[in-house]
C-alpha positions in Angstrom: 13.7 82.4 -52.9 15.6 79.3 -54.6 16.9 80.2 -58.0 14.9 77.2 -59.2 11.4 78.9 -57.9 12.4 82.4 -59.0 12.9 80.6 -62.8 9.4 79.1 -62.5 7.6 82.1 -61.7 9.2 84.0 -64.4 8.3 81.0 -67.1 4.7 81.5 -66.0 4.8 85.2 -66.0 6.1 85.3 -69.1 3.0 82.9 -70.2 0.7 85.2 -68.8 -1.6 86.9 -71.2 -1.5 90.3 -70.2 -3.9 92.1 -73.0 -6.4 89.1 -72.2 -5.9 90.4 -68.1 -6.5 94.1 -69.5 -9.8 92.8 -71.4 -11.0 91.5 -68.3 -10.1 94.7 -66.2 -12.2 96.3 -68.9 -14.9 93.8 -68.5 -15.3 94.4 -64.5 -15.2 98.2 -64.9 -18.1 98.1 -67.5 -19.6 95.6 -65.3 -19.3 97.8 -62.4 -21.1 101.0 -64.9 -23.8 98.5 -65.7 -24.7 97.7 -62.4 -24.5 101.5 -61.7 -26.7 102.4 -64.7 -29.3 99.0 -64.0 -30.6 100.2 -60.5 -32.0 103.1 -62.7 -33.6 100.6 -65.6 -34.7 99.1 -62.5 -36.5 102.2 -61.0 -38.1 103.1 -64.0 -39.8 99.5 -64.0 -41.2 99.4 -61.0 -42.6 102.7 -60.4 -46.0 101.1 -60.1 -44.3 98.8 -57.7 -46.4 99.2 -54.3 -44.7 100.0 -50.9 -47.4 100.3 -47.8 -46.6 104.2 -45.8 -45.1 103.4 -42.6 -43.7 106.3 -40.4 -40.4 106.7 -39.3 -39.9 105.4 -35.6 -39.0 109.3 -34.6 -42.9 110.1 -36.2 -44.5 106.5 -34.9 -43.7 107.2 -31.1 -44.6 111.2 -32.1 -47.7 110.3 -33.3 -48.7 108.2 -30.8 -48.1 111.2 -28.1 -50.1 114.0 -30.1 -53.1 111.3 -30.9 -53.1 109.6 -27.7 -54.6 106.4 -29.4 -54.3 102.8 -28.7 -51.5 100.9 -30.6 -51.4 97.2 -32.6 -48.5 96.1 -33.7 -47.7 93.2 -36.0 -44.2 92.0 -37.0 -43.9 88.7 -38.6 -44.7 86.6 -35.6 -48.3 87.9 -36.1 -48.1 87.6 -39.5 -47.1 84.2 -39.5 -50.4 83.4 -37.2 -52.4 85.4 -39.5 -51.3 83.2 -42.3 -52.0 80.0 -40.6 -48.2 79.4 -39.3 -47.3 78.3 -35.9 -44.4 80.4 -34.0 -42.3 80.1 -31.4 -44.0 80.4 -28.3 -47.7 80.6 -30.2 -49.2 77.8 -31.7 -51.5 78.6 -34.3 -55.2 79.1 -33.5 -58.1 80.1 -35.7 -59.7 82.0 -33.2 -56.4 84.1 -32.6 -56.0 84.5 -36.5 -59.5 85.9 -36.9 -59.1 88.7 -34.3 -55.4 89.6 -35.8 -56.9 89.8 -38.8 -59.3 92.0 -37.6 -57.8 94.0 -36.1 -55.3 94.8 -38.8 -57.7 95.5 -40.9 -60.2 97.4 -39.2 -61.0 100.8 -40.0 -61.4 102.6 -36.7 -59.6 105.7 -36.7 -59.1 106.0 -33.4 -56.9 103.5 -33.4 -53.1 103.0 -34.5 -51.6 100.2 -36.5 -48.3 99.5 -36.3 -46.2 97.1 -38.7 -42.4 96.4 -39.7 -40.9 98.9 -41.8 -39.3 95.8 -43.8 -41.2 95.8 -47.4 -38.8 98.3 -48.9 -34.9 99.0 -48.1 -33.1 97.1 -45.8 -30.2 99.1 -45.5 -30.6 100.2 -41.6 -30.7 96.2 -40.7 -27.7 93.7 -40.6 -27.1 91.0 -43.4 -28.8 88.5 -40.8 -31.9 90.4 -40.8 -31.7 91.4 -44.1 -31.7 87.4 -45.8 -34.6 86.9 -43.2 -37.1 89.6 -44.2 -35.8 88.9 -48.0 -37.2 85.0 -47.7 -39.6 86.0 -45.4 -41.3 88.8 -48.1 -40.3 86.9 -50.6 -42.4 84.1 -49.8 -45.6 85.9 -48.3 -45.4 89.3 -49.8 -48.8 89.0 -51.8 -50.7 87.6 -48.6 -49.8 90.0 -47.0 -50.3 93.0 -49.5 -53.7 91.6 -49.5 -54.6 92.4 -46.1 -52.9 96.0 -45.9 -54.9 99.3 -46.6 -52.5 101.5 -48.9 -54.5 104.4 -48.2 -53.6 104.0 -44.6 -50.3 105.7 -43.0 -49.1 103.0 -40.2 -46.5 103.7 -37.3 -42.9 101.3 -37.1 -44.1 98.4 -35.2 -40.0 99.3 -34.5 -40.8 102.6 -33.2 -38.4 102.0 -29.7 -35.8 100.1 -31.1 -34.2 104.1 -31.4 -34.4 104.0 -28.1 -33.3 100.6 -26.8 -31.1 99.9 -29.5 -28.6 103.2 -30.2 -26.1 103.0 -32.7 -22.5 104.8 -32.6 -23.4 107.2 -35.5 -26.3 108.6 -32.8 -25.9 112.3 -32.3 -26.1 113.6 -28.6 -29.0 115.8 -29.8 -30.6 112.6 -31.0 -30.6 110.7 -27.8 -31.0 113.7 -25.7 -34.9 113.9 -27.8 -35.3 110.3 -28.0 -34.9 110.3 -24.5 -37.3 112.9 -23.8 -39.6 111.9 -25.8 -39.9 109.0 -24.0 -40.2 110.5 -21.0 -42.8 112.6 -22.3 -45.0 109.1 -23.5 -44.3 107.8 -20.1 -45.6 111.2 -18.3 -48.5 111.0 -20.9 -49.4 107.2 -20.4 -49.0 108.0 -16.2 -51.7 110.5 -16.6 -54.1 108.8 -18.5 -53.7 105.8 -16.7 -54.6 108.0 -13.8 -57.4 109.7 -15.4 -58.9 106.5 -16.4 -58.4 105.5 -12.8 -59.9 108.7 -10.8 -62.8 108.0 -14.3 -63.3 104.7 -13.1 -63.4 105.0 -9.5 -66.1 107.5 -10.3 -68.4 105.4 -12.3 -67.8 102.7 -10.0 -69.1 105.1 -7.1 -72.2 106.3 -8.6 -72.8 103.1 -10.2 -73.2 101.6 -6.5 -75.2 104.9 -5.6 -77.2 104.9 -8.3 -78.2 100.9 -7.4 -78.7 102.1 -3.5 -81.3 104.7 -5.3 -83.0 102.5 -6.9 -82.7 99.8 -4.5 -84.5 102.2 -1.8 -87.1 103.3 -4.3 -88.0 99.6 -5.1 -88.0 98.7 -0.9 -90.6 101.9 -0.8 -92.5 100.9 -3.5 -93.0 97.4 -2.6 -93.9 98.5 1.4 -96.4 100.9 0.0 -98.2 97.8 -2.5 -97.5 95.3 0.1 -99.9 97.5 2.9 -102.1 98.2 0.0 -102.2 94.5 -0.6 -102.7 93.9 3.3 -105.5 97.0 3.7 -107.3 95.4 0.8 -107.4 91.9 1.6 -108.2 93.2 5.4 -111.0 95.3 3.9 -112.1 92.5 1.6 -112.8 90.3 4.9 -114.4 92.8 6.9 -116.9 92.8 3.7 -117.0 88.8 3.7 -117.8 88.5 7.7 -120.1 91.4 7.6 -121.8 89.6 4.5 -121.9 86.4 6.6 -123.0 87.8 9.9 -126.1 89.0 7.8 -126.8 86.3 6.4 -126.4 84.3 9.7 -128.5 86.5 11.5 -131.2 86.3 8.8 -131.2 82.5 8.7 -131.8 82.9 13.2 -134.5 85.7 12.8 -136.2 83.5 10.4 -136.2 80.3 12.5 -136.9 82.3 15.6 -140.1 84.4 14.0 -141.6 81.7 12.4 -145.1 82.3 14.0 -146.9 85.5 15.2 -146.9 85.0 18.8 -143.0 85.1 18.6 -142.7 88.0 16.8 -145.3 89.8 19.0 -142.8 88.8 22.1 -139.8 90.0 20.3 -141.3 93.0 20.0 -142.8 93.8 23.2 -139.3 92.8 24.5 -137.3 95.5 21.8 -140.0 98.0 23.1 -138.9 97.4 26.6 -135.3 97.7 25.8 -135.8 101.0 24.2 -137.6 102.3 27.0 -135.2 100.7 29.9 -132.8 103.0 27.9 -133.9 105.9 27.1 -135.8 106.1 30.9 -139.1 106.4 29.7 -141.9 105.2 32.0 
């Protein structure tokens, strides 16, 4: 350093106000106590402050294995269509934003709703993540407050990101049962993806039986009406040509009988044809 510099730095050095420097030491440490001491003011205010239950992902993918229910999830992609917004790869359709809705607010128990573990801390997320959710929550908080049930415990729409996206700071033990766990939901989904198979396959076949049944019994029934049918009308015109052949034969014994000596010949000639018969002399 030239002489001349050194002589410059000790002229403002010498200008410096060092009890004014201390003051504002002093100011930055109480500063740093108040911030301390204002996350607790801050507690106390918003103790009535409303945070929907969401389960830890470890407790989301254990809860799905012990219920064995069906899963929604919504992050803010289906949020955004619920609120009328347009995403990436969606474009926003009423139809689609009724049955979200509905679905995230239906009160079928059987069923398990999952959502982003994003309304409260933010502390297990990076500062990207963080200034999104913030802006995101920040500007649709209350519309979506409004469609939550805060009676309701839902799973981490999250719940595999344990799993896909392990961090240093993971114990062994903690992969070791996030990996088995896993494996457990995959054995779990194989079988009842099986069961429902072998259930389907069942229905299936005595759906198609029970059809054939019926199908047989209807055939049968039908055959038997249809030679009903067929003996009656068969019946019914044996009655009309018997009815006919009467009258026929009426109309001829009339015209033929019309005087005495006619009916004397007819007679005679009946008399003869009962004796030609019957060999009487």
């Amino acid at each position: 350093m030239s002489p001349t510099l050194f002589a410059k730095n000790l002229i403002r050095l010498f200008k410096f106000d060092l009890k004014s420097f201390h003051k504002t030491i002093r100011r930055y440490a109480d500063l740093d106590l108040m911030m301390d001491n204002l996350k607790y003011e801050i507690a106390d205010e918003i103790r009535d402050m409303k945070l929907p239950k969401v389960l830890s992902q470890m407790d989301s993918v254990k809860e799905i294995i012990k219920t064995k229910k069906s899963v929604a999830r919504f992050g803010d992609g289906e949020f955004n269509l619920i609120l009328g917004n347009a995403i990436g790869f969606q474009e926003f359709d009423p139809v689609l934003q009724a049955r979200l809705k509905e679905i995230l607010t239906t009160k079928d128990k059987s069923m398990l709703i999952g959502i982003s573990n994003r309304f409260g801390r933010l502390d297990d997320v990076d500062a990207n993540v963080r200034t999104y959710w913030r802006g995101f929550l920040g500007r649709y908080r209350k519309d979506i407050y409004a469609l939550l049930d805060f009676d309701r415990t839902y799973i981490d729409t999250c719940m595999t990101a344990h799993a896909i996206e392990v961090d240093d700071h993971t114990t062994p033990e903690v992969k070791a049962e996030s990996e088995a766990l896993l494996a457990r939901a995959h054995e779990e989904q194989t079988a009842i993806l099986k069961e429902a198979s072998a259930t389907r396959d069942r229905i299936i076949a005595e759906a198609r039986e029970r059809a054939r049944t019926e199908a047989r019994k209807a055939l049968d029934e039908t055959r038997h009406q249809i030679a009903a049918e067929k003996e009656s009308a068969i019946n019914d015109i044996r009655r009309q040509v018997a009815i006919l052949s009467v009258d026929v034969a009426e109309k001829v014994l009339r015209k033929k009988l019309s005087d005495d000596k006619e009916q004397l010949e007819l007679v005679n000639r009946l008399l003869d044809e009962v004796k030609s018969n019957n060999n009487i002399e």
